[in-house]
TITI-293450 format. One record per residue (C-alpha): residue in three letters; z, x, y. Coordinates in steps of 0.25 Angstrom, whole numbers, plus 5000, padded with zeros to 4 digits. Each point is the difference from the previous one (the first is absolute). Example, Ala and Ser with C-alpha at 12.3 -4.5 7.8 and 13.67 -1.06 7.14 Angstrom:
BEGIN
ALA503150494982 SER499850065014 
This chain:
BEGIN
UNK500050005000 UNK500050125009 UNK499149985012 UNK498850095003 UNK500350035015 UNK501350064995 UNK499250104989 UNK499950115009 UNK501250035003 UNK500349994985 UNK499150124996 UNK500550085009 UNK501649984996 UNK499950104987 UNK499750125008 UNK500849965011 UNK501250024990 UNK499650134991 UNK500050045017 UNK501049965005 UNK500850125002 UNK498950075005 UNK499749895010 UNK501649995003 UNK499850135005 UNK498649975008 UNK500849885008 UNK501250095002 UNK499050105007 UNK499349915008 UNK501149935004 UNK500450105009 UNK499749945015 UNK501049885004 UNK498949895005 UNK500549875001 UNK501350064991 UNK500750055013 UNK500250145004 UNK500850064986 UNK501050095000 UNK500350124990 UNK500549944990 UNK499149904997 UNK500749865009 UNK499149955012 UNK500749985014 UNK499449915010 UNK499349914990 UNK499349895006 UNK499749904988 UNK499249875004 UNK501249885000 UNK499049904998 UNK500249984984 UNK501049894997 UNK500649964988 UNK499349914989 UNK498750025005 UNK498950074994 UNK499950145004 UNK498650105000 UNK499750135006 UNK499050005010 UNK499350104994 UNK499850054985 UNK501250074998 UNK500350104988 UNK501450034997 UNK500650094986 UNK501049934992 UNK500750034985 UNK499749934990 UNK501050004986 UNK499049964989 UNK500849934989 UNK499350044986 UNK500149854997 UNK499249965011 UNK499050125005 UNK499449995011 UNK498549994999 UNK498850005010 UNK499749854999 UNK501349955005 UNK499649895013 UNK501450035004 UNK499850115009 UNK498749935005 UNK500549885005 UNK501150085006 UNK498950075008 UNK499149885003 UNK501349935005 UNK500650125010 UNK498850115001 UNK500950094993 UNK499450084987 UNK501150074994 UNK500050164994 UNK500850004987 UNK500850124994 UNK500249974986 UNK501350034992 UNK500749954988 UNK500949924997 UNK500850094990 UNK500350115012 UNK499649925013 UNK501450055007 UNK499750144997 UNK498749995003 UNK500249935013 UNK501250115003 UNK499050105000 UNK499049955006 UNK500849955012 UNK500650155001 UNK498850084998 UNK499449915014 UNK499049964989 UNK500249844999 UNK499349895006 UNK500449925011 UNK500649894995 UNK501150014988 UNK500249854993 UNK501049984989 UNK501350045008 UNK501349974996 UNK501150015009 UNK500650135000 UNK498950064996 UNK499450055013 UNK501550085004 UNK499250134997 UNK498949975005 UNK500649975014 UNK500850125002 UNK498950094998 UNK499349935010 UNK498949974990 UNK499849865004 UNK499949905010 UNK501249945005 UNK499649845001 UNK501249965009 UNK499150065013 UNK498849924996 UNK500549874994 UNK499749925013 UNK498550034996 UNK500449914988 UNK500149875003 UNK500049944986 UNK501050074995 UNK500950005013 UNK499849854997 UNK500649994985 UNK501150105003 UNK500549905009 UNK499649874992 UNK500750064987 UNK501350035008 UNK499650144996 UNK500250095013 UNK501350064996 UNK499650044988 UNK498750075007 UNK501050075009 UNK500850054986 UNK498550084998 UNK500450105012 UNK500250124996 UNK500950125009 UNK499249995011 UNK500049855002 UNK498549984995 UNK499549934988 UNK498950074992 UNK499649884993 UNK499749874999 UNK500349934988 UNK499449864994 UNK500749905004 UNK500649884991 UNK500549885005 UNK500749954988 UNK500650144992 UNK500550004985 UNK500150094990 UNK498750034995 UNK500550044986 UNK501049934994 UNK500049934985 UNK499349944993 UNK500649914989 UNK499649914988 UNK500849885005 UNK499649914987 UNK500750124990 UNK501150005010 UNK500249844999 UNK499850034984 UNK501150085000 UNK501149925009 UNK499950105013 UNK499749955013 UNK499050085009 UNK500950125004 UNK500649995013 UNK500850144998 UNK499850124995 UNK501449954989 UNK499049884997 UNK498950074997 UNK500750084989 UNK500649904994 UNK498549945001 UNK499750134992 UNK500949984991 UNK499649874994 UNK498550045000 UNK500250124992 UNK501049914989 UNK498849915001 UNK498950114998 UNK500650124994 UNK498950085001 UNK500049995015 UNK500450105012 UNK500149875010 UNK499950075012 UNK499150105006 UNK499650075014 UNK498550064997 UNK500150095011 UNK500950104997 UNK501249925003 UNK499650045015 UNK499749865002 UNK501149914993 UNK501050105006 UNK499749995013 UNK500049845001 UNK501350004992 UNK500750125008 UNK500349895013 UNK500849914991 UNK500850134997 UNK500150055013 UNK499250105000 UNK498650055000 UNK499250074988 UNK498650004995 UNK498850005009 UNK500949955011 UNK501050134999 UNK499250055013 UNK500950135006 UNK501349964992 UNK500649945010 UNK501049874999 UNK500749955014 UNK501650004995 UNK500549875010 UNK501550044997 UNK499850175002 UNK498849975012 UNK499350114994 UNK498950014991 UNK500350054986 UNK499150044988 UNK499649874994 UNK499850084984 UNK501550035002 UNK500649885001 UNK500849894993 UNK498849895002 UNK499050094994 UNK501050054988 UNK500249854997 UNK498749995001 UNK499650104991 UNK501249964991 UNK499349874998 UNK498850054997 UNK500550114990 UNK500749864993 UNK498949954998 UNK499250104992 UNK501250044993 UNK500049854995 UNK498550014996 UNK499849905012 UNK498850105008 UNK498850064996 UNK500450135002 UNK498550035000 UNK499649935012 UNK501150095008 UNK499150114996 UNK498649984998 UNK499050045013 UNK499949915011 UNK498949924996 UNK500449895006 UNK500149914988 UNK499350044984 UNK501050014991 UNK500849905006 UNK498949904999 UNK499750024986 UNK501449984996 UNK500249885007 UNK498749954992 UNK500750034988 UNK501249955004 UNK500950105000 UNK500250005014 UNK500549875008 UNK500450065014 UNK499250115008 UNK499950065013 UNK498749955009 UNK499549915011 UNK499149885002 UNK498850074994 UNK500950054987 UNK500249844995 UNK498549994999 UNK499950134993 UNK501149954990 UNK499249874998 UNK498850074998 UNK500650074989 UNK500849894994 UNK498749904998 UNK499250124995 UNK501350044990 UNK499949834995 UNK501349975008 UNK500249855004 UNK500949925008 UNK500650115007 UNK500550005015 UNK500250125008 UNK500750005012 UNK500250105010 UNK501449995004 UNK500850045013 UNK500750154998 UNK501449974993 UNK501250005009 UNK501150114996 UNK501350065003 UNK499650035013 UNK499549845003 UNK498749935001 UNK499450125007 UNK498550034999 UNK499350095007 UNK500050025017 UNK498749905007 UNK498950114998 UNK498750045006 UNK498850044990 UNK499050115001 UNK499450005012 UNK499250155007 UNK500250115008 UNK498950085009 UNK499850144999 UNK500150085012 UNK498750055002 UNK499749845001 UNK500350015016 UNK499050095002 UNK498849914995 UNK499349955014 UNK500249864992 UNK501349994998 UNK500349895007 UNK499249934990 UNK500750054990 UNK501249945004 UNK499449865001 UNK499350034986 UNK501250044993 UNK500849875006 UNK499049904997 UNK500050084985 UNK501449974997 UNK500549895010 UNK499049895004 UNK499949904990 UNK498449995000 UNK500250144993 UNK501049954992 UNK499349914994 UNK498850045000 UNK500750124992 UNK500649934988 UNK499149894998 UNK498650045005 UNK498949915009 UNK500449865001 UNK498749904998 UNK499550134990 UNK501250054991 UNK500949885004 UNK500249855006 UNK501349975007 UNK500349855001 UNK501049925011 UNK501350044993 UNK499850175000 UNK499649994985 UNK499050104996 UNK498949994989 UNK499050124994 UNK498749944999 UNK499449994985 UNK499450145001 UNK501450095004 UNK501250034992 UNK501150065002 UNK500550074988 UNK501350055002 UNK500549895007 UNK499349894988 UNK499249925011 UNK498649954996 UNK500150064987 UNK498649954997 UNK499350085012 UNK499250104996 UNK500150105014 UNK501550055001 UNK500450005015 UNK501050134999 UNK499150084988 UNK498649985004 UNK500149975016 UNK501250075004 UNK500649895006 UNK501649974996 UNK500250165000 UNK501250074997 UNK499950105013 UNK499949875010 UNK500349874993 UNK501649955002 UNK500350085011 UNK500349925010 UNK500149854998 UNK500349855003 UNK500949944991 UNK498749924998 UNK499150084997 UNK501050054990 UNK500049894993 UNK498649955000 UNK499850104988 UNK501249994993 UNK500449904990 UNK501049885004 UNK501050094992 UNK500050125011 UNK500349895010 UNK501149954993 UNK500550144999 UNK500050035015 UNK500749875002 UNK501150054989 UNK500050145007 UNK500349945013 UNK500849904996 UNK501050074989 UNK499850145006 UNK500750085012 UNK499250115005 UNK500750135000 UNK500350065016 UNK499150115004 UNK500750135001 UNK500350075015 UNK498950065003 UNK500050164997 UNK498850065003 UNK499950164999 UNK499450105009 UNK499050104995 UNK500850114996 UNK501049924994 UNK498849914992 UNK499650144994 UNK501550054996 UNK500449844994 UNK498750034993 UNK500450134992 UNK501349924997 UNK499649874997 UNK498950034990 UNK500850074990 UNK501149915002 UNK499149874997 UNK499550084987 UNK501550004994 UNK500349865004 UNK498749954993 UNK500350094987 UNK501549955000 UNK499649875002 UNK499249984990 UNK500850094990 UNK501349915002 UNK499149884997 UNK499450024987 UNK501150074996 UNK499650155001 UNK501350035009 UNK501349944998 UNK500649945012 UNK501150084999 UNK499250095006 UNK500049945013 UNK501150085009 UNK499150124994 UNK498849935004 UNK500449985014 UNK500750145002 UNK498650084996 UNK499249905012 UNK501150085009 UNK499650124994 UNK498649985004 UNK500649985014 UNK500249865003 UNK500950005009 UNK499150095010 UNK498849904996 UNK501049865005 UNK500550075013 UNK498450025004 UNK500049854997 UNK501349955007 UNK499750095010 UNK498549965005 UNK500849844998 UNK501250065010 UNK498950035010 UNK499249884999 UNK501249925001 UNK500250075014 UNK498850035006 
């Protein structure tokens, strides 16, 4: 279905990838006069910067002139990027803006992008940014910081204050009071992973949908005296991800939400190490219980992140009946389930249990929005990026046009909001339009991993979703108290580069013991000794670079 004005542009897209680092360094070379930019200053950041003000939010948005700006691009090995995607044409034809891609892969994309980004190598724009993530990169200097440009962006000036999120924007600022990025915006936040349950074995065996952590494992326990053979529960993910949506009910952090090791104590005022803690040894007791009682499939705490396999199959064979995964994971476990001959099963994606520490779940978050590298001030369109980049990821026509495509050609859109694939589109991974014969995300690239989800309505969010991701928003914000944000602690550059000698090695023996106590590889009698070796790898000096830089944001 791909239209022929658009082909062009497609044969071209190949070369422009096995390229792009080339071409990065062409732009970065020719970039070199400040234009409409504004006069730029050594480092990279423009002064007297004259943007027009004309762009309002909501509104589509297209450069006056062709535009070509560099951007990374993560390819997923499930969904390799190909030279027929429309995608990146329709983008063009809407805003007169072809993009330059530098490929990198999934499996190393943060070393990749790290090295690119240090070496004055990477493209312009950098997508999939979490928060926290551009820390380094903004006290090298190596990117842009937002906060002096972000009244050139009107769309996202808009949603930040829609979506009650202007103190959280202000959390971004880093030591010198700027922010480095700007991140996608979500005006409904839940967990994204949680579990997933088989709520018909649950009734079979007389336990409720868990509401706590204690719940679940008596949930556990009835499964696996029904089904012997079993390990109930499972995480997939190297335990990263059921340990970090479990660590708030704890009160703590762990997992992929470990960050810097850092939990604000309320009673001390001070932040302390959150791997040293009562909260996370309960939580790991709990944890450790579990496999010790045959309850976990140790496996899954150990297999490589591939977001899912094993765990998948197990659940089709029924030895698994609760595992770690969001919206996307219940259709995957469907999937499996009807192909395995399963029937009359319900899965449910449940609100993250409450624990010792209460109903807790994690703090309202942003999602992965994008930084700007520095060189980016210097293109004599750089006022045009800006607008770009904003209509990208905060106006809804993007949005949209993003996750489902060209309405009237991919999609209708009736009086209620409800969106429908015409007969010829699928989207596989979601299960809409099974019968179509042209995948949306595979074949045209739209409903991509690098921009789909970032920022979004909460209608939006559920026009994709099945009515059970609705209901579990609804549970989430009805059953669930976000945790606090923590005061904000943002380092300086030489102290980034001394919390960074101490933190990774630190990291590496709380992941090790972590782990170890769980499956039963260390006893938890170890645990004084456990804590006294993170002193020994300086902890202490690592927490007073902390509750220092919070100290002098507290005063400044």
């Amino acid at each position: 279905m791909a239209r022929a004005g658009h082909m062009a542009g497609r044969r071209t897209r190949s070369a422009r990838a096995a390229g792009a680092l080339t071409l990065v360094g062409a732009l970065a070379l020719a970039a070199c006069g400040s234009g409409d930019g504004g006069e730029a200053t050594a480092d990279g950041e423009a002064k007297d910067l004259e943007c027009s003000t004309e762009a309002v939010a909501d509104k589509p948005w297209k450069a006056a002139e062709p535009r070509e700006f560099s951007l990374l691009w993560t390819d997923w090995a499930d969904f390799p990027i190909t030279d027929s995607w429309e995608f990146f044409d329709e983008i063009e034809e809407r805003t007169n803006v072809k993009l330059n891609l530098t490929n990198i892969p999934f499996s190393d994309a943060t070393e990749k992008r790290s090295l690119l980004i240090s070496a004055g190598d990477a493209p312009q724009i950098i997508p999939l940014v979490y928060t926290g993530e551009e820390r380094q990169f903004a006290a090298s200097g190596a990117v842009v910081p937002l906060s002096d440009y972000a009244d050139y962006m009107p769309n996202f000036q808009k949603y930040v204050d829609e979506w009650d999120l202007r103190d959280m924007v202000d959390d971004l600022r880093q030591e010198d009071g700027k922010y480095y990025m700007t991140p996608g915006l979500q005006e409904v936040s839940v967990p994204t992973f949680t579990l997933i349950i088989r709520k018909d074995v649950f009734d079979e065996v007389g336990a409720p949908a868990p509401e706590t952590w204690e719940d679940l494992q008596k949930g556990m326990e009835l499964i696996k005296a029904k089904y012997p053979d079993s390990t109930p529960l499972a995480d997939g993910f190297e335990g990263q991800s059921m340990i970090n949506y479990a660590a708030h009910a704890f009160g703590t952090v762990g997992g992929w939400g470990f960050g810097d090791g850092a939990w604000w104590d309320e009673d001390k005022g001070e932040f302390v190490y959150a791997a040293t803690t009562d909260g996370y040894k309960d939580m790991v007791t709990y944890f450790a219980g579990l496999n010790e009682a045959g309850l976990l499939d140790s496996e899954s705490f150990t297999a490589a992140d591939d977001g899912g396999g094993t765990v998948t199959e197990k659940f089709a064979e029924e030895k698994v009946f609760a595992a770690s995964g969001g919206s996307w994971t219940v259709q995957e476990f469907a999937t499996a389930l009807d192909a395995a001959g399963v029937t009359d099963y319900e899965l449910v994606q449940i609100a993250p249990p409450a624990g010792p520490a209460g109903d807790f779940v994690e703090p309202r978050n942003f999602w992965n929005g994008f930084m700007l590298t520095k060189d980016a001030v210097n293109d004599p369109n750089f006022c045009d990026l800006l607008a770009f980049t904003d209509w990208l990821y905060y106006n809804p026509e993007a949005r949209e046009l993003i996750q489902w495509g060209v309405e009237g050609e991919h999609y209708t859109k009736d009086a209620e909001g409800k969106y429908t694939l015409e007969p010829d589109f699928k989207l596989t991974n979601l299960n809409l339009n099974p019968s179509g014969t042209i995948d949306l995300k595979k074949d045209l690239g739209y409903a991509n991993d690098v921009f789909a989800g970032s920022t979004e309505s909460r209608a939006l969010k559920e026009s994709y979703n099945v009515p059970a991701f609705v209901e579990y928003i609804d549970s989430v914000q009805s059953t669930r108290t976000p945790r606090d944000p923590f005061p904000p602690h943002p380092l300086d550059e030489v102290e980034l580069e001394q919390a960074s000698l101490l933190s990774t090695p630190l990291k590496d023996t709380v992941d090790t013991a972590t782990l170890g106590f769980i499956l039963g590889q260390k006893d938890l009698s170890e645990w004084d000794a456990y804590v006294s070796g993170l002193e020994g790898q300086g902890l202490s000096g690592y927490m007073d670079l902390i509750n220092g830089a919070r100290e002098r944001a507290e005063n400044s």
